[in-house]
C-alpha positions as CSV (number, residue, x, y, z in Angstrom):
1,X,231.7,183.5,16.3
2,X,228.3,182.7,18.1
3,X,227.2,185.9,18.1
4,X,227.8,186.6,14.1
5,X,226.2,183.2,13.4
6,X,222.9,184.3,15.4
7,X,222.6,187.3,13.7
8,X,223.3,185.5,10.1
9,X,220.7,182.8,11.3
10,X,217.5,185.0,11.8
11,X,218.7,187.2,8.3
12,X,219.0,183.7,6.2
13,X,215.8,182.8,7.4
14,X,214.2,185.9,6.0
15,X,216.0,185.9,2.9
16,X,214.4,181.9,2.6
17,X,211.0,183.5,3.7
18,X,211.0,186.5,0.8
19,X,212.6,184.1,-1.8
20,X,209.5,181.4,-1.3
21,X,206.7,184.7,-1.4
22,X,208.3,185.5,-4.3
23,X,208.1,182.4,-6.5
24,X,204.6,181.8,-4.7
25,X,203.3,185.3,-6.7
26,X,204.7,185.0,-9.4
27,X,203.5,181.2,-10.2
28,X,199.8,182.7,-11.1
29,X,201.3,184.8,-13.8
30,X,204.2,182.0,-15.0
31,X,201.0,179.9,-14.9
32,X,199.2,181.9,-17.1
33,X,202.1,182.1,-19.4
34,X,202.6,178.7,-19.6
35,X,198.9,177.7,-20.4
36,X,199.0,180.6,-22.9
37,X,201.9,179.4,-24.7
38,X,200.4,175.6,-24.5
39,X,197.1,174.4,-26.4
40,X,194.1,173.5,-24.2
41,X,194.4,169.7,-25.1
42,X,198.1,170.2,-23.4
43,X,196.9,171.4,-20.2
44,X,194.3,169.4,-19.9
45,X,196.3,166.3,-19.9
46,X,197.5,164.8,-16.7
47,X,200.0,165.5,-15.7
48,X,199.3,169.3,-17.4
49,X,202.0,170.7,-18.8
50,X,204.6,172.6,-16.4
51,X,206.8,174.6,-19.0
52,X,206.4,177.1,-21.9
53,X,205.2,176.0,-25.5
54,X,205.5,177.3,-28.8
55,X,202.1,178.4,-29.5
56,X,201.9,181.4,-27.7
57,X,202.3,183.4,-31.2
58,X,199.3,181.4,-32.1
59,X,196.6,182.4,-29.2
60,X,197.7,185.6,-29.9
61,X,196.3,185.6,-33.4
62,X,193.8,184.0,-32.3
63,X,192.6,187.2,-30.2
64,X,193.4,189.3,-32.1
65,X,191.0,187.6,-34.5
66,X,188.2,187.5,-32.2
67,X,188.3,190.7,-30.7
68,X,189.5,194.2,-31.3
69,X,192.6,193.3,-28.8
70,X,194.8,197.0,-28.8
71,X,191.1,198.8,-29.1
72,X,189.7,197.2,-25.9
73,X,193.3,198.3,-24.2
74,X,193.7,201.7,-25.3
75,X,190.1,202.2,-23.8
76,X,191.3,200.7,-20.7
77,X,194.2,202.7,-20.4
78,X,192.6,205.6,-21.4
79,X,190.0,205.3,-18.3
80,X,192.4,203.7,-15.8
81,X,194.7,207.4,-16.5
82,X,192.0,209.3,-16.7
83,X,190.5,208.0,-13.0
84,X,194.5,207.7,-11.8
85,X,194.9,211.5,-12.5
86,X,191.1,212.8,-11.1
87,X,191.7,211.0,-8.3
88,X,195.2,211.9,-7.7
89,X,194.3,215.5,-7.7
90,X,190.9,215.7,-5.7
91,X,191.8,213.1,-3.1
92,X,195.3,214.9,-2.6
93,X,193.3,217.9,-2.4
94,X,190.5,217.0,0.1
95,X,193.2,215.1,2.2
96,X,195.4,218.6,2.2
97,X,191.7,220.3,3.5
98,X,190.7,217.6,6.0
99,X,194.3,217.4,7.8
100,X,195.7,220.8,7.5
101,X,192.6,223.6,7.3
102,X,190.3,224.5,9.7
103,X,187.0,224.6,9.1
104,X,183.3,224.2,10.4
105,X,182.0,220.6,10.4
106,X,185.6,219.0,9.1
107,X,185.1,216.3,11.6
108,X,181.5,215.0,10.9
109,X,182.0,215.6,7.3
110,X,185.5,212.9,8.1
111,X,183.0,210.8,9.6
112,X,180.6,210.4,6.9
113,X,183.3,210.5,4.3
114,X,184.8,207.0,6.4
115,X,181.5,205.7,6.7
116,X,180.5,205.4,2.8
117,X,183.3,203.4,2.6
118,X,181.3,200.7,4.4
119,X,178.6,200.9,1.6
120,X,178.9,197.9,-0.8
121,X,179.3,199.7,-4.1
122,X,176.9,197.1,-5.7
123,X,174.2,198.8,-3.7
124,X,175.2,201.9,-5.6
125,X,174.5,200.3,-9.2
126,X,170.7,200.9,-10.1
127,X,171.5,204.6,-9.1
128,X,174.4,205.4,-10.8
129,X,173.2,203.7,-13.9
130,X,169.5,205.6,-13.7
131,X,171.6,209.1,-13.4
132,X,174.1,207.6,-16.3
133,X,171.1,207.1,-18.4
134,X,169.4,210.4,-18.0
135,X,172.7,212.2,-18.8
136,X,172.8,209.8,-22.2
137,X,176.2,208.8,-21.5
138,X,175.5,204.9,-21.9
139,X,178.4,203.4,-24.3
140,X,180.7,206.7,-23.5
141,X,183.8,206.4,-21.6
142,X,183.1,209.0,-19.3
143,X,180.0,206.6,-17.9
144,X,183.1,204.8,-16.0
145,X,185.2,207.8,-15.7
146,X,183.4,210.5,-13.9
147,X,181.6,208.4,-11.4
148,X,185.1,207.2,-10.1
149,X,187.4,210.6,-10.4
150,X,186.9,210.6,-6.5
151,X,187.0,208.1,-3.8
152,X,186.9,208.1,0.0
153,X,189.8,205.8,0.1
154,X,191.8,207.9,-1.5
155,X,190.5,211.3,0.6
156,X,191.3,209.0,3.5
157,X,195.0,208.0,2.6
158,X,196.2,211.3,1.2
159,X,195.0,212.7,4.7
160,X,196.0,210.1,6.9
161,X,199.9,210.6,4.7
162,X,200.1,214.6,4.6
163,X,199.3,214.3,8.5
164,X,202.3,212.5,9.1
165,X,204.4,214.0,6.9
166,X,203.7,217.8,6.1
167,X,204.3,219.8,10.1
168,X,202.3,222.9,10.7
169,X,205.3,225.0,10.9
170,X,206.0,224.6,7.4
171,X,202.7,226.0,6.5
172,X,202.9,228.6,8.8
173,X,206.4,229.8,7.4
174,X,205.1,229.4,4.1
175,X,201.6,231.8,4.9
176,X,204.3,234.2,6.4
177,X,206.1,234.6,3.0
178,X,203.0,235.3,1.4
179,X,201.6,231.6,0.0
180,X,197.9,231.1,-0.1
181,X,196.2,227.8,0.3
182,X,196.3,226.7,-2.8
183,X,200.2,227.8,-3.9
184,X,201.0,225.7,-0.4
185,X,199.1,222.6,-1.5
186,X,200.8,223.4,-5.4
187,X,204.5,224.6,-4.7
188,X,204.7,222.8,-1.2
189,X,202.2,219.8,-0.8
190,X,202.4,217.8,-3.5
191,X,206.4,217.6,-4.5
192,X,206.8,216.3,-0.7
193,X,204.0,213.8,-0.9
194,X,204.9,212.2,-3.9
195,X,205.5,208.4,-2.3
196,X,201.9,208.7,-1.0
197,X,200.6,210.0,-4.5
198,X,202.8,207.4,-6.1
199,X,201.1,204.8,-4.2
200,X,197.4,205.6,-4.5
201,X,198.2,205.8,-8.0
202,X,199.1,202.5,-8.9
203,X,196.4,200.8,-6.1
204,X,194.0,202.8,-8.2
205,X,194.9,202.1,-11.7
206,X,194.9,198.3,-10.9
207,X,191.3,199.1,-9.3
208,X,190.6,200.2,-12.4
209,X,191.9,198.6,-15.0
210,X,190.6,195.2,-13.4
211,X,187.0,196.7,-13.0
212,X,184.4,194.4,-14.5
213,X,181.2,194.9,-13.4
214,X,180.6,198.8,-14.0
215,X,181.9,199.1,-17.1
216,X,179.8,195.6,-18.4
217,X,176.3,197.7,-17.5
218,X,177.2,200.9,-19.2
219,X,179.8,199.8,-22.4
220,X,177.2,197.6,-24.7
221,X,178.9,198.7,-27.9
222,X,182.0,196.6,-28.9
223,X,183.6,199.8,-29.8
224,X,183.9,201.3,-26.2
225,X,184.7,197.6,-24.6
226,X,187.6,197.8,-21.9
227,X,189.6,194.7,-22.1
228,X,188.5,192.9,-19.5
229,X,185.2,193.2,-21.1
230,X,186.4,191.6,-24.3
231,X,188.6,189.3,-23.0
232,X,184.9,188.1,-21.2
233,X,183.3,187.4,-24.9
234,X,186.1,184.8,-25.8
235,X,184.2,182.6,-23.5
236,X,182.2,180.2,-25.9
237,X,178.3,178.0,-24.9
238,X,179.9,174.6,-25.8
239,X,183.6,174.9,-25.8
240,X,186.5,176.9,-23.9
241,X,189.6,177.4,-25.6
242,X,191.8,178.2,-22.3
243,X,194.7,178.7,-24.0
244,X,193.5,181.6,-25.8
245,X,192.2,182.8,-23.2
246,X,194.5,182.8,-21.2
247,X,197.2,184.1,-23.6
248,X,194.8,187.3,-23.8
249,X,194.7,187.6,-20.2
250,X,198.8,187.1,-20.3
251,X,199.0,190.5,-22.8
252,X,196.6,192.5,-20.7
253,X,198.3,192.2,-17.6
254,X,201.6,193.4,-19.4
255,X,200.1,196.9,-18.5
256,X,199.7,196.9,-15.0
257,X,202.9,194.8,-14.4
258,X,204.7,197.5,-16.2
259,X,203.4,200.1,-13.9
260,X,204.0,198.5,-11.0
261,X,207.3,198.1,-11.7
262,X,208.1,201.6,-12.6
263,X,206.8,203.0,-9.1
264,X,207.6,200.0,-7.1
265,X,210.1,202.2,-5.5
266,X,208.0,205.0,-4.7
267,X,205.1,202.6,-3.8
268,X,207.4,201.1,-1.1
269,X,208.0,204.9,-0.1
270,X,204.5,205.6,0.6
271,X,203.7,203.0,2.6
272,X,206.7,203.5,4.8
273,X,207.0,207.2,5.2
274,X,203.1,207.2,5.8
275,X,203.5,204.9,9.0
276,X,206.5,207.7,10.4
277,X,205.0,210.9,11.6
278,X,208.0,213.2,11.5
């Protein structure tokens, strides 16, 4: 009986840990709900209101009155898939080349791919925004998609993953039958990396569905806003209506919540089977 209650002890306190990092994340977003649902006067009062109101239905309108709500989100999910799927494909791709071909200069090529990813993309702005300009793309969506269909993170993971996962002998069985490189990386490659693909997807549609700053230099018409952009011009000189705000902010996290849900499991996948070299 000692021995089944040390191994129940260690197992209750982990179940105790997970349950209290669980309610601790999800606070922010029952937080935001609650505000949302409240009026500002409500939260502002002390003590500020801890549960759910009944004006949610009423911020809402109130957005959609302000702004052009389900534009500013169907732009946003238009560049968030479009830089999800680019990036999916190149970075798989370049990872296949840098941890399974052999070529001339792979390595320092490796080097200096790891060693933009110490650059501060800030430093990168003036640039990207003079080249964005001369190709007249300024309020296009394409000014935020193209300069982000590749990243050196992603290059980095995808090779780091198919290293572990995808052994030489497969490939080798595979050139025997008569597969070039790029039917290996299509027919073989890609259906067995799918937890790693799964996961760089979703880390890079939150990257950029939640990117601000980009998008606010090169979107100036209203039409082309992303929603975190619009969600920005609820913000008043004199007066902050938090509750509306914050209800906006509610509805345009809906998005990514949903997509994390729907690969959670494959998310968990990657970053298991990527830690295992087989």
């Amino acid at each position: 009986m000692k021995q089944v209650g040390e191994k129940k002890g260690p197992k209750i306190v982990l179940y105790l840990f997970l349950i209290v990092s669980s309610l601790v994340s999800l606070f922010p977003f029952y937080w935001m709900f609650v505000i949302g649902s409240n009026t500002t006067s409500a939260v502002n009062q002390f003590p500020p209101a801890l549960l759910p109101g009944g004006n949610f239905l009423e911020n809402a309108q109130k957005v959609f009155e302000r702004i052009d709500f389900f534009g500013a989100l169907m732009n946003s999910l238009v560049i968030s898939s479009a830089i999800t799927v680019s990036v999916l494909f190149f970075c798989s791709l370049a990872g296949f080349a840098f941890a399974k071909l052999q070529f001339e200069g792979k390595n320092i090529l490796f080097i200096f791919l790891l060693a933009t990813m110490m650059i501060p993309p800030q430093l990168g702005l003036i640039p990207s925004f003079m080249i964005i300009s001369q190709l007249g793309w300024i309020d296009t969506l394409q000014a935020v998609i193209v300069p982000a269909m590749v990243s050196a993170f992603g290059v980095f993971w995808m090779r780091q993953f198919i290293s572990s996962t995808i052994p030489d002998e497969l490939m080798e069985a595979a050139r025997i039958d008569g597969c070039g490189t790029f039917r290996i990386y299509w027919n073989i490659v890609l259906p067995t990396i799918k937890p790693g693909l799964a996961t760089l997807g979703i880390v890079t549609f939150m990257n950029a569905w939640n990117d601000f700053l980009w998008p606010l230099v090169v979107l100036k018409d209203r039409s082309v806003h992303t929603i975190q952009i619009a969600l920005r011009t609820l913000n008043e000189v004199y007066h902050t209506d938090y509750s509306m705000i914050l209800a906006g902010t509610f509805m345009a996290t809906l998005p990514i919540l949903i997509v994390f849900i729907f690969f959670s499991r494959q998310f968990i996948a990657g970053l298991t089977e990527g830690a295992v070299k087989n």
